[in-house]
C-alpha positions in Angstrom: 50.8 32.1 -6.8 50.5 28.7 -4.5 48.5 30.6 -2.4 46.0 31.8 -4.6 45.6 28.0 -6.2 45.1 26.8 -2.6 42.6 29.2 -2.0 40.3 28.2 -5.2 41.2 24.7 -4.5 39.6 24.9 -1.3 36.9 27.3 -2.5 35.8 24.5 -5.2 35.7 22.0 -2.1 33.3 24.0 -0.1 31.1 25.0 -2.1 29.2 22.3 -2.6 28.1 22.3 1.3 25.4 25.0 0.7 22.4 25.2 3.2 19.2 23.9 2.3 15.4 25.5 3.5 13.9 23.5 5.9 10.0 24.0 5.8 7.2 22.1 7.6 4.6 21.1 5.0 1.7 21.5 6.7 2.2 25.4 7.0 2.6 26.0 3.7 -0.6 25.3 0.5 1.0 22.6 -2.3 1.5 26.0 -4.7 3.8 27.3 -2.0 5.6 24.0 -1.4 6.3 23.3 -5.4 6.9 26.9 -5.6 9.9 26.8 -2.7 11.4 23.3 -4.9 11.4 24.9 -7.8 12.5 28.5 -6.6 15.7 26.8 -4.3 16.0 23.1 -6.6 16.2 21.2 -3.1 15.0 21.3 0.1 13.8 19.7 3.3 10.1 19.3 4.1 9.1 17.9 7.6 5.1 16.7 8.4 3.5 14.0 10.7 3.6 10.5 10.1 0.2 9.4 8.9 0.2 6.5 11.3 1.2 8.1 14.1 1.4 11.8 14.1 3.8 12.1 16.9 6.6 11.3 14.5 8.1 13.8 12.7 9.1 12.3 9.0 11.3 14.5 6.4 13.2 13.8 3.5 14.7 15.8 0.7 12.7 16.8 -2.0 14.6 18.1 -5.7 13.2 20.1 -8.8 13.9 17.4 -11.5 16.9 15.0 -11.1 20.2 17.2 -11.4 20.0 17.8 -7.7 20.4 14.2 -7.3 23.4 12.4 -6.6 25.0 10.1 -9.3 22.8 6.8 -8.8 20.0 8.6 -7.9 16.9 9.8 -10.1 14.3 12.2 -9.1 11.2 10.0 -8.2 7.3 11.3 -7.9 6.3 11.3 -4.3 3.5 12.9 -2.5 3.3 15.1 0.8 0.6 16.5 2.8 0.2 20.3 3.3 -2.0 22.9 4.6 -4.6 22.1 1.8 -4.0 18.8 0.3 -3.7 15.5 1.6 -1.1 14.3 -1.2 0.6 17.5 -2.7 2.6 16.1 -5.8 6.7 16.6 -5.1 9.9 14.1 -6.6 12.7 13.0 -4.1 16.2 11.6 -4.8 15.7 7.5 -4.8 18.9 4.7 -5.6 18.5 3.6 -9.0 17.6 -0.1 -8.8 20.1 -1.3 -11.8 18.1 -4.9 -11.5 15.0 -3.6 -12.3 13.9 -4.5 -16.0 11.9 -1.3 -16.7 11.0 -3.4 -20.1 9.3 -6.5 -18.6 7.5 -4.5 -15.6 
């Protein structure tokens, strides 16, 4: 009986480490990009650096905010991709608890 609480004890542990989809934005059209976030709820998108194209920039990009971690909220950003310059995605971004929304 130990052993088979150890076993789901360490099966609840690892299962949050599941692999994300890596994709290169600039192969894919902005449908197919917001298609593959909402299909998978997170993944990583690579393109070029808009100042200097030899850098490789990526970042983690979510479905709405539940695939955030607690303290982060699911912000609008924008990506380039095979046919838009600014293809409309959100990414996990710290909540700024010093930030008066009200008075902004």
């Amino acid at each position: 009986m130990k052993l088979v609480a150890l076993t789901i004890a360490l099966a609840a542990v690892a299962a949050p480490a599941q692999a994300i989809s890596r994709y290169n934005s600039l192969d894919m059209s902005c449908a197919q990009v917001q298609s593959a976030v909402a299909r998978e709820g997170a993944v990583i998108l690579r393109y070029p650096s808009k100042r200097k194209p030899s850098l490789t920039l990526y970042d983690r990009y979510v479905e709405h905010g539940g695939f955030c971690a607690v303290g982060e909220y699911a912000a609008n950003d924008w990506i380039p991709t095979a046919d838009k310059a600014q293809c409309f995605v959100r990414a996990c971004k710290p909540v700024n608890y010093d930030d008066d929304v009200l008075f902004n």
